[in-house]
N, C-alpha and C positions, 0 to 999 in steps of 0.2 A: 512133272515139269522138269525137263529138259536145265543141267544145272550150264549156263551158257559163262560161265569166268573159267578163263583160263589157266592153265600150270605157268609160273612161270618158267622159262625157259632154263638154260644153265646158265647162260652167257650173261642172262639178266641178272640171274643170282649174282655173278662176278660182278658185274656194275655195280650190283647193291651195296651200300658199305655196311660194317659189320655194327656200326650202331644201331642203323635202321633194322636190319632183323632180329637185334636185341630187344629192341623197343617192340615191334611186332611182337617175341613171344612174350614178351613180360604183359600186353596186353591182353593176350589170349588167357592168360592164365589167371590175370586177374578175372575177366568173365567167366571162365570155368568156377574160379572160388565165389561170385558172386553169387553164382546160379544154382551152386550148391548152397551157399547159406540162404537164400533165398527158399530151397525147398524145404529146409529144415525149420526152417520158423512155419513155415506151413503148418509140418506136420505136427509138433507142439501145440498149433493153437487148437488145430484138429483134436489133436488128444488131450487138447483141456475140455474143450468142449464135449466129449463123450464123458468125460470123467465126473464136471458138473450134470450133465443129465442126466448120470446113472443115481448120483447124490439124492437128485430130488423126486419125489413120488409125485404124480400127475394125478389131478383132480378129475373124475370121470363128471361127465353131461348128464345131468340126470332131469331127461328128459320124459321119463315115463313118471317120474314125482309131478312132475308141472301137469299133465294132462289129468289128475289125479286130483291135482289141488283146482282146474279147473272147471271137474263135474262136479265135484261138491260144492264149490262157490254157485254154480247156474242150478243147481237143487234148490241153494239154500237164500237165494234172489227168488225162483219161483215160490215157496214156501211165504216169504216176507209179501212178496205183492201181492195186492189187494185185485179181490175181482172186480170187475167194469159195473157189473149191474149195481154196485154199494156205492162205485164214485158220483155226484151231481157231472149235471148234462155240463156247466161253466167250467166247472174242473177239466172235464175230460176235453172240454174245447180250449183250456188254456194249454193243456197240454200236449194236444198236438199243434197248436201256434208255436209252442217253445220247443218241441221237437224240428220244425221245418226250420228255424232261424237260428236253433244255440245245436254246434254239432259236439258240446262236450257230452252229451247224455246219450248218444251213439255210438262212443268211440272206446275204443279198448283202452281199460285203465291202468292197462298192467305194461302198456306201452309210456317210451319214453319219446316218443317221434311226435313231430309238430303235426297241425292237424290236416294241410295241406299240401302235404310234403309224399310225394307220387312213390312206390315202394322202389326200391331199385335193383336192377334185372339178377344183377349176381353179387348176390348177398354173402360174405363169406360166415363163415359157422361161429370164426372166434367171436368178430359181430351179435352177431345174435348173442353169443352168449355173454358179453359184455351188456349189453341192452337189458338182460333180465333185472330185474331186480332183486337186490341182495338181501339174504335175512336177516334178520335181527339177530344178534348176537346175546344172548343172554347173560353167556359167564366172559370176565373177561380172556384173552388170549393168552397164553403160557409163554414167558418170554424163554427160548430156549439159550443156552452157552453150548457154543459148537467148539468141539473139543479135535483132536488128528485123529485121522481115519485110523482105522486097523485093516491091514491088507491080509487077504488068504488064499486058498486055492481057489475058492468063487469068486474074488476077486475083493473091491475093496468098499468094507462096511463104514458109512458114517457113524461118528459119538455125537453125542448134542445132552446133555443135564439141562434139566428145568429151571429158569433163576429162580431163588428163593426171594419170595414177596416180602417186604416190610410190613410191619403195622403200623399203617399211616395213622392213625387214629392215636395211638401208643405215642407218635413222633408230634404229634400237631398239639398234644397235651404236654408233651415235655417241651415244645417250644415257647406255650404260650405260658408256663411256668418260668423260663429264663426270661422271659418278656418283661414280667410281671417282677422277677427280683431285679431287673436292671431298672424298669422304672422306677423302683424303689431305692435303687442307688443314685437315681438319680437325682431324686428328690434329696436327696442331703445334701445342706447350704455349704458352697466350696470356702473352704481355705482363704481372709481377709489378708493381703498382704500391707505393708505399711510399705510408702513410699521407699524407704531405703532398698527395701527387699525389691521391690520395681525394679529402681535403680539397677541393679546389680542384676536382677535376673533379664535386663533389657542388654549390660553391657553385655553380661555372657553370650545372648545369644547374638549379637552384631561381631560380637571376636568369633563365635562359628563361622557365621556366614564370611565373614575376613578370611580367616583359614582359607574355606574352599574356594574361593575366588581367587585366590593369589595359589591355590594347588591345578585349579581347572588351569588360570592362566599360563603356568610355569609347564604342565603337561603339552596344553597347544603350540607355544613357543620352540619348545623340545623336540617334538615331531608333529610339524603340521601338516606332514601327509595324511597322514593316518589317526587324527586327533578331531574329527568333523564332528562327531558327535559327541563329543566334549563342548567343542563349540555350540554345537546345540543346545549344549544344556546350559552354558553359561547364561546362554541370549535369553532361554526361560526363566533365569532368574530376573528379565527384566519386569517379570507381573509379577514380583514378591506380594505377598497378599494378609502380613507380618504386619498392622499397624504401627505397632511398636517401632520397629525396624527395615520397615520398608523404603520410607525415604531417602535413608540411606544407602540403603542396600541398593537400588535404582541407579543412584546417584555413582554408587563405586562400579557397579556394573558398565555404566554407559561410558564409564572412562578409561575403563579395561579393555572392551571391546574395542575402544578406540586406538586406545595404543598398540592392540592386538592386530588389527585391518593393518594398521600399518607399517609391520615389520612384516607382514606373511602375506602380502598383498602382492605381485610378481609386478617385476617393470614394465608391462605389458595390459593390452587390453584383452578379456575375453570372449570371442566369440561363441555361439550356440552350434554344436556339431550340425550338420547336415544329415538327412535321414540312411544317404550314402554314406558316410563316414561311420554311421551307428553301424551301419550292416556289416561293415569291414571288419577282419579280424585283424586283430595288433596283438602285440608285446605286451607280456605284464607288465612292466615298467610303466608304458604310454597308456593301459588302462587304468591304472594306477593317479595316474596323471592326470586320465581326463574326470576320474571321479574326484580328486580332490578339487579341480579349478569348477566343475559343477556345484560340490556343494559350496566350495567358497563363493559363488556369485550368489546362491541362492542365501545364505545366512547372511552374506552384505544386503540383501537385498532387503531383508526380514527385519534387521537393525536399523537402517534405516527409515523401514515405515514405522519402526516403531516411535524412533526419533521424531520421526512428521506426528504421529498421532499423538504426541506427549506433548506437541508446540500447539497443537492444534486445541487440544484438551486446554489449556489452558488461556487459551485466546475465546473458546465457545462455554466455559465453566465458571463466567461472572457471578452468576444467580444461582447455579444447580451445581452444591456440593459435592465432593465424594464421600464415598462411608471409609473408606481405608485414608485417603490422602487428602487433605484441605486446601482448600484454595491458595493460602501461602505457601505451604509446600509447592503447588504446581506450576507457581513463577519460579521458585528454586529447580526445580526440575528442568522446567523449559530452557532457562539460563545454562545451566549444564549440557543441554540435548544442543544449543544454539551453538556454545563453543567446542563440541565434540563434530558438528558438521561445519564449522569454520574449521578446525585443521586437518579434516579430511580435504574440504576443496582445495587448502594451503598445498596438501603433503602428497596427495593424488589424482591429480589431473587429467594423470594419462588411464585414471583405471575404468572400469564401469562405473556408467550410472553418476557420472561426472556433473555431464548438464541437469539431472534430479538437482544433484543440488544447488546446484547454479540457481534454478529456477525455484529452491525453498530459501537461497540466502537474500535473494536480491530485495524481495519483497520487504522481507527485516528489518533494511536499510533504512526506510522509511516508520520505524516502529516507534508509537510514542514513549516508548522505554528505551533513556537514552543509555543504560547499560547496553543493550541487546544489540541497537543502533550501531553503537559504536566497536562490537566485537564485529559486527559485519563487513562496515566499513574497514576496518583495517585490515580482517581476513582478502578482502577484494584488493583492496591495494596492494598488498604482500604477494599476492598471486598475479597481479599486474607487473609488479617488477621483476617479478625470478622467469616472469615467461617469457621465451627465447622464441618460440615457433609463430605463436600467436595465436594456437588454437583455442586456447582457453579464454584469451582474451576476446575472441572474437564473440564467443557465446555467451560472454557476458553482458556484453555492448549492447548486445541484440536483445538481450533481456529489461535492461537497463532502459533503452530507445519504449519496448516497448512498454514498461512501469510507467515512464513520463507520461507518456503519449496517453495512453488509458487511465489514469488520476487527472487528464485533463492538464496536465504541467501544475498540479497541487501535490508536491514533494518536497523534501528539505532538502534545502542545498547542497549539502553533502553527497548526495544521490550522485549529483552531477561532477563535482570536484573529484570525483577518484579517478574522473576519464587525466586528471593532468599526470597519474600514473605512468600511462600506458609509454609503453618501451618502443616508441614508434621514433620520437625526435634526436631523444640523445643516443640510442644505442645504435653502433653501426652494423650494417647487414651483414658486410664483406666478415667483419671478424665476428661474428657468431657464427658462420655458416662454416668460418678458418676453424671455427674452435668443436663442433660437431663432429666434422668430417675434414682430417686433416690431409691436404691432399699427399700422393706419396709420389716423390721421381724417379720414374725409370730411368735407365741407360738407353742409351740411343746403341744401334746395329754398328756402327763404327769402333762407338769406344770399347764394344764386349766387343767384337775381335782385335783390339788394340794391345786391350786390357787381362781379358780373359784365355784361358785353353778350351777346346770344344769341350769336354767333360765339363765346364766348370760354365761354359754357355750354354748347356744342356739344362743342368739342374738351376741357373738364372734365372731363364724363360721356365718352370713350374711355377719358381717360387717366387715371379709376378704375375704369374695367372694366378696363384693363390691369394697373392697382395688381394687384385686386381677383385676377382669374387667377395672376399671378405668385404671389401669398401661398400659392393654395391649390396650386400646382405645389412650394413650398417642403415638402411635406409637415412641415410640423411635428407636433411631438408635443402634443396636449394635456392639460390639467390630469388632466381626468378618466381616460385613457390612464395617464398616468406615479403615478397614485396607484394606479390599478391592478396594473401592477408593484411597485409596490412592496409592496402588500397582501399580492402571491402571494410576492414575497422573504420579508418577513417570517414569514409562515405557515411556511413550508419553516425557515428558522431557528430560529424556536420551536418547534415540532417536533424537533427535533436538540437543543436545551435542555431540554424537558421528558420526553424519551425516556433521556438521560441521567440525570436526576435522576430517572426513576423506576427504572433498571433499572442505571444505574453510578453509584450514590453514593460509592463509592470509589475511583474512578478519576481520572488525572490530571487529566480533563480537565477536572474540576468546577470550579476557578478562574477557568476561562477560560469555563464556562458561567454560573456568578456572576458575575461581569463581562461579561459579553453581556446577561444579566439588569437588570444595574444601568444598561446604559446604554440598551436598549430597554422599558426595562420601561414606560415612560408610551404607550406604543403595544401594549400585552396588553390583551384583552377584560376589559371588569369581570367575566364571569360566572368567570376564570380565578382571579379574587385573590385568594377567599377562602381557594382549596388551598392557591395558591401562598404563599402565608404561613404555613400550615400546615407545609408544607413544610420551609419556610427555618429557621424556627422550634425539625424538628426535626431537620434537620443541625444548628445550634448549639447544641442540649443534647444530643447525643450525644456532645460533647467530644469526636471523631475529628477534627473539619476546626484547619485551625493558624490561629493570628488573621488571616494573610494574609486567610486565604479566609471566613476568620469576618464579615472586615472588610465582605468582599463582599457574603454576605447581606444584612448591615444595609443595605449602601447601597440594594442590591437591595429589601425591601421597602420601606424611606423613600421610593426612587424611585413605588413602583406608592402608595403612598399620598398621595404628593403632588400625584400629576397626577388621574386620574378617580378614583382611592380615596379622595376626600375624603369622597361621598357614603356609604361605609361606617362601620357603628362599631364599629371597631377599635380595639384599646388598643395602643400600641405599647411599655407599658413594658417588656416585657422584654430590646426590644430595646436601648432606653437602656442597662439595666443592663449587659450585655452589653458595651456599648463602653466605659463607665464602669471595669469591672472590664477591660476590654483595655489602655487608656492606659497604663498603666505596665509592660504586653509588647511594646512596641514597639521597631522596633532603633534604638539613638541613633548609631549609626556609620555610617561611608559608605553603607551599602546603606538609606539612610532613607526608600526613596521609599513604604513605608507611610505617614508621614507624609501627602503627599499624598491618599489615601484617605481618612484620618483628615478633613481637613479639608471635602471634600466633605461626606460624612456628617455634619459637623459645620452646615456650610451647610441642607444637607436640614431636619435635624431641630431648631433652634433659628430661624434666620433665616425661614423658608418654614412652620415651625409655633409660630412665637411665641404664639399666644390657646390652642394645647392644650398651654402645660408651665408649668409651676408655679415660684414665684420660688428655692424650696429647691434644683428640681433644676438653676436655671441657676449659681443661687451656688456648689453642688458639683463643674457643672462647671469654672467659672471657675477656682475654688482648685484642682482637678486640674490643670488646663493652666497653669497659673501654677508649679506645681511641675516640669512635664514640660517645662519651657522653659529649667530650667537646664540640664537634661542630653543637650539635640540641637544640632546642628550650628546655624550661624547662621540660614542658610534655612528649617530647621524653628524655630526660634525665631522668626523674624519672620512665618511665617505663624502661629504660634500664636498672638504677641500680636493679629495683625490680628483674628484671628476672639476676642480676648480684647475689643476695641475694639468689634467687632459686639456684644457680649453686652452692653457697658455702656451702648452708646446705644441697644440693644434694649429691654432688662429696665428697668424701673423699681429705683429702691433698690438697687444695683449698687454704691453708695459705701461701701455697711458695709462692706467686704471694703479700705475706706480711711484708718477711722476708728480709732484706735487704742482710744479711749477709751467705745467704744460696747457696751453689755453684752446677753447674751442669756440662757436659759436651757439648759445641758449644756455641755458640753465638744466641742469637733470633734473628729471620731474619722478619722480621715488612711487608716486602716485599714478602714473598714468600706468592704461592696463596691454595698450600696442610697443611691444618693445623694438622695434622699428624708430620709434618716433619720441623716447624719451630721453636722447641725449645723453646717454648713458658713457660718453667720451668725458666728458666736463664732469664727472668727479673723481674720487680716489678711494682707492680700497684702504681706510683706517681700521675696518674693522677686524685687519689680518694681527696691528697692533696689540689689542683687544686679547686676541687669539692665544699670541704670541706669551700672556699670562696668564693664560689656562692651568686648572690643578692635575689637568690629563696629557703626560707628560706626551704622548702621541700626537695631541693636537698643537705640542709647541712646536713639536720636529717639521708639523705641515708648515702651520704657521712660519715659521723664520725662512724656511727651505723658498715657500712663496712668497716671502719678502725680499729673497733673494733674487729673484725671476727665474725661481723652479729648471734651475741647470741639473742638465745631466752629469757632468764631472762637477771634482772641487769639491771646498769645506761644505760648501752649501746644498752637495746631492744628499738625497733622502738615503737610507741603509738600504739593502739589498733586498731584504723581505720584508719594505715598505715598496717602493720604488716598481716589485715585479706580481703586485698583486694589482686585479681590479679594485674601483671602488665598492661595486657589491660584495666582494669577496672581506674589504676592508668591515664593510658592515655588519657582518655576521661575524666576525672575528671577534670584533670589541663590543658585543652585543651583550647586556646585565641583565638577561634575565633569570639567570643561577645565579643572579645574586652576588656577584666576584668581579672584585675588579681587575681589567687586563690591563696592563701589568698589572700584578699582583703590588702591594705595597711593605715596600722596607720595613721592618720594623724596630723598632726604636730603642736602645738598650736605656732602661731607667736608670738616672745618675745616682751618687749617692748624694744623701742629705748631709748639709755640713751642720757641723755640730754648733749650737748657739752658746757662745760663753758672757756673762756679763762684764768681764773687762773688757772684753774686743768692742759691744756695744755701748759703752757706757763710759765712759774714759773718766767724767768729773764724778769726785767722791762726796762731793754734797748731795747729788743728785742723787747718787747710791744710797747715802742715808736714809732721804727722804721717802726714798722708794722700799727700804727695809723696815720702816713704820709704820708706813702705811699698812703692810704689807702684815705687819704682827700685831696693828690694831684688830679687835675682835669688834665685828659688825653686826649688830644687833640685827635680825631681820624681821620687821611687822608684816603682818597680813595684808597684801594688798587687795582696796577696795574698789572695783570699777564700775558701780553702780554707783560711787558717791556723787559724780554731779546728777547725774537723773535725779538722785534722791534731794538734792539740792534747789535744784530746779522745778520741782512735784510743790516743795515746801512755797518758795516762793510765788 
């Protein structure tokens, strides 16, 4: 064949540049080298293989043995069968019935082939000779030791020595001899310790297992690249199987590991490599890399179920003991394993396997162990405050929603009070989002050449393309993003709120849905408010809920009407009246933190709706709260005055209630329950008087300040940090329940005692005498008897 590619030309050659015919021969040459090492591995394997078959001696066909072995067998079958004329006629007719129907007494026995199995055309020989059947071996095989050839001019001889055989019999008699002295050692009764020796041989070994846990620990810590199967071995230490010392050792284990995850855990989540990525060749550094963050998912992984199967054990282990660990131990355990996965969910949010535990704490929450309970709850909350993004929050929620939802709404309250956590009302978007991702200013194209030299506008423009990159490598979260979680949180919450109150109105949990209500309510859709006030409206005249939760509605609708409910027109008198007729159910003793609520609502509905209430219904409530301020503790009195302070520099005309001498028409009616209609003009605030004698020096400053008409300037303005707090703020401030009084109280220097002299008291000296005889008569003292009139009265 005709070779049809062309020479290139010269001219071509000059076009060519001189890299490209570099690369062409460095090509060629490599093909040449390949196609020689190529023939050379050939010939190698070539020449092993002649090398091994010269090694070995080939078994000849011994094919004239079998024909050999076959005439004697058909001799010595004629020999054995019996002539026809000795067999009965039944015989010889059963047996050709069983010749024509059984074809094993026709067939060759030396054959290993099925019976209808067609011969096939081209049989190879190895075939056949494989098919024979093998002989009996009589002695057994010589195991041979193949030793290095010796080479010579015939070329090269195999070595091979016979193994030298054991006396197994020699070996099975000397075994069953060490058998027989260890069961006899074993038979001798061990060593009785006495308690102390226990003692002490239990501490010793619990300071071992210390030791190496705080040695594995300190190793992993050190380098936890390269420390995984350290790690594995610690994590083995969580089946210690040391009765003695296992519980503890469990116990120290599960809180090592814990502390361990979370120092060498990366700020980052880990994904599973892709089977492309596996193919890829990298850096030892980066392979490095991927084996450590592999095996750390996989031993987090491992510690944790072990953690699930230690809560689980002892939640299914009521009845059926362990032989290593008892049933008390494995609440101890559990308790431990339950707050080992509350500060993971606390401390790692962002790592794997996050929602596992999301989905092993939630459930807890509801755990009649109010230990357990209450590490979970607070875990959830703690994690609800410190989250900025929302994602954790989010998957909690959802967890949460669905617990209720599936226990049918039979959960403890608690379950539900952690949603007033959530970092949705108070925290602003704008500055977490400021504080993630700070934005950075560039210069504008005018100021850099105003400002700048071209050299120094050259290197400007890098070094905000580098800004520039870095920011978006920051992944932050933006605005629009984190309002979006939060939309989908809330959704899922209200949900769980409004599911309740349509289908569990009598269940515990409804306070703690009123109060979810009252503090998101300014975040419900307008088109929801109309119901929901409906609603609210008629849990508080069915007179089932207790003023607690009564309290809550109100705030709850006050709330939705004061934020986008303005644009509805709603009357909320009934609500007034409501809390109006409540003030005087409230508890005046330590448990006052109604109070508190009261005040809020009190904020809601007068300060934030001053242009829709009327001067009657402020005066009604004034004189209420003036009354309810003699009979609660200090703190509830000083917030009441403060918000008594709000009403006066609110309302206009607020001084009648000052003026003794100012007359109206009807009588106050103290008792009626519409404060609209109880003439609350026509009396006087005395009981500011009252006040005004108080032993809590706070409540005189209100007191007088509001007998003053609560002025801004002048002797009679209140102090600066009275004056610029709220009244809930005042409440919590001077709140006893640490037991301390705010202000603290002066203490008192003890005087001295003055000395008693008898001149100074005694001035007449007859008196003196009489009193220094008395004084030096000796008084006989009798037994006194005070059974003598019984005994007098028995007689009679």
């Amino acid at each position: 064949r005709k070779n049809t590619k062309r020479v290139p030309s010269f001219r071509k050659l000059l076009r060519t540049s001189q890299i490209k015919l570099d690369n062409k021969l460095k090509n060629k040459q490599y093909k040449q080298k390949s196609a020689a090492k190529k023939y050379r591995k050939e010939q190698k394997k070539l020449r092993e293989a002649v090398r091994d078959a010269i090694s070995r001696k080939p078994f000849p066909l011994e094919e004239s043995k079998k024909k050999q072995v076959a005439k004697k067998w058909e001799e010595k079958e004629e020999e054995d069968a019996l002539p026809l004329d000795m067999m009965d006629e039944d015989d010889l007719k059963l047996m050709e019935d069983l010749a024509q129907k059984a074809s094993f007494l026709t067939r060759d026995l030396s054959s290993n082939e099925p019976v209808h199995v067609k011969k096939r055309k081209h049989e190879n020989v190895i075939e056949k000779y494989e098919k024979v059947p093998r002989r009996l071996q009589t002695e057994p095989e010589k195991e041979l030791i193949h030793l290095l050839p010796i080479k010579d001019k015939s070329g090269i001889i195999p070595q091979a020595v016979e193994k030298p055989v054991l006396n197994v019999e020699h070996d099975e008699e000397e075994d069953t001899e060490d058998m027989e002295e260890a069961e006899d050692f074993n038979e001798e009764p061990l060593p009785v310790l006495t308690p102390e020796e226990m003692a002490a041989q239990r501490r010793q070994k619990l300071q071992e297992r210390k030791m190496h846990i705080a040695a594995l620990a300190s190793a992993i810590l050190s380098e936890p690249d390269s420390s995984i199967k350290k790690l594995k071995e610690l994590r083995a230490m969580l089946m210690e199987q040391d009765p003695n010392v296992a519980v503890i050792v469990r116990k120290l284990v599960m809180v090592s590991l814990m502390e361990i995850f979370k120092d060498i855990a990366p700020s980052y989540k880990i994904r599973p490599l892709t089977e492309a990525e596996k193919a890829t060749k990298v850096k030892k550094e980066t392979q490095k890399l991927r084996e450590f963050e592999e095996g750390l998912v996989s031993q987090y992984k491992y510690y944790l179920e072990n953690l699930e199967q230690t809560i689980k054990d002892w939640k299914q282990r009521k009845l059926k003991k362990s032989n290593v660990i008892s049933l008390k131990a494995y609440k101890g355990l559990a308790e431990v394993a339950v707050k080992c996965l509350c500060e993971l969910l606390v401390a790692l949010p962002h790592f794997n396997f996050h929602n596992n535990i999301i989905v092993l704490i939630v459930p807890l929450m509801n755990d009649p162990s109010k230990m357990i309970s209450e590490l979970c709850v607070e875990a959830v909350k703690k994690l609800f405050k410190q989250d900025k993004l929302g994602y954790a929050s989010l998957g909690v929620v959802k967890v949460i929603s669905g617990l209720v939802r599936g226990r049918n709404y039979d959960v403890r309250p608690e379950v539900l009070k952690v949603f007033l956590h959530l970092r949705i009302k108070e925290v602003e978007l704008q500055k977490d989002s400021e504080d993630i991702a700070p934005k950075k200013k560039f210069m504008t194209y005018k100021e850099k050449r105003k400002n700048l030299s071209r050299m120094q506008r050259k290197w400007k423009k890098a070094e905000e393309k580098l800004e520039r990159e870095l920011l978006e490598a920051e992944a932050s979260e933006s605005k629009e993003k984190k309002l979006k979680l939060h939309t989908e949180t809330l959704n899922i919450v209200f949900v769980t709120y409004f599911r309740i109150l349509k289908k569990a109105q009598k269940s515990p949990l409804l306070p703690a849905v009123l109060e979810g209500l009252a503090k998101f309510a300014h975040l419900i859709n307008v088109e929801f408010f109309d119901d929901l006030l409906i609603v609210l409206h008629s849990l508080i005249a069915s007179g089932d809920l207790s003023y607690h939760e009564s309290l809550h509605c109100i705030l709850s609708a006050f709330h939705i009407l004061s934020g986008q409910g303005d644009v509805l027109n709603i009357d909320p008198m009934k609500f007034y009246t409501h809390l109006y007729k409540t003030l005087f159910s409230l508890h005046a003793g330590g448990t006052n933190e109604d109070i508190g609520i009261v005040l809020q609502c009190l904020d809601v509905m007068f300060a934030k709706r001053r242009k829709q209430v009327s001067q009657q219904r402020a005066l009604a409530f004034l004189k209420r709260l003036s009354i309810l301020a003699l009979h609660v503790l200090p703190n509830s009195t000083v917030g009441i005055l403060a918000t008594n302070r709000v009403f006066m520099q609110t309302f206009p005309r607020m001084d009648l209630l000052l003026d003794n001498e100012s007359q109206g028409s009807g009588v106050y009616l103290p008792e009626l329950e519409e404060p609209e209609h109880c003439n609350a003009q026509n009396t006087a605030l005395w009981e500011l008087h009252l006040l005004q004698r108080h032993y809590h020096p706070t409540v005189q400053k209100f007191a007088t300040h509001l007998i003053a008409g609560a002025p801004t300037e002048g002797s009679g303005a209140l102090p600066l940090d009275l004056s610029q707090r709220s009244a809930t703020e005042l409440f919590e401030t001077y709140c006893m329940k640490g037991m301390t009084f705010n202000p603290p109280v002066a203490s008192v220097t003890p005087r001295r005692k003055d000395t008693f002299s008898q001149m100074d008291s005694f001035v007449d000296e007859e008196l003196n005498k009489q009193l220094q005889q008395h004084i030096n008569e000796t008084v006989a003292h009798k037994p006194l008897d005070f059974a003598k009139h019984l005994k007098k009265s028995s007689l009679a």
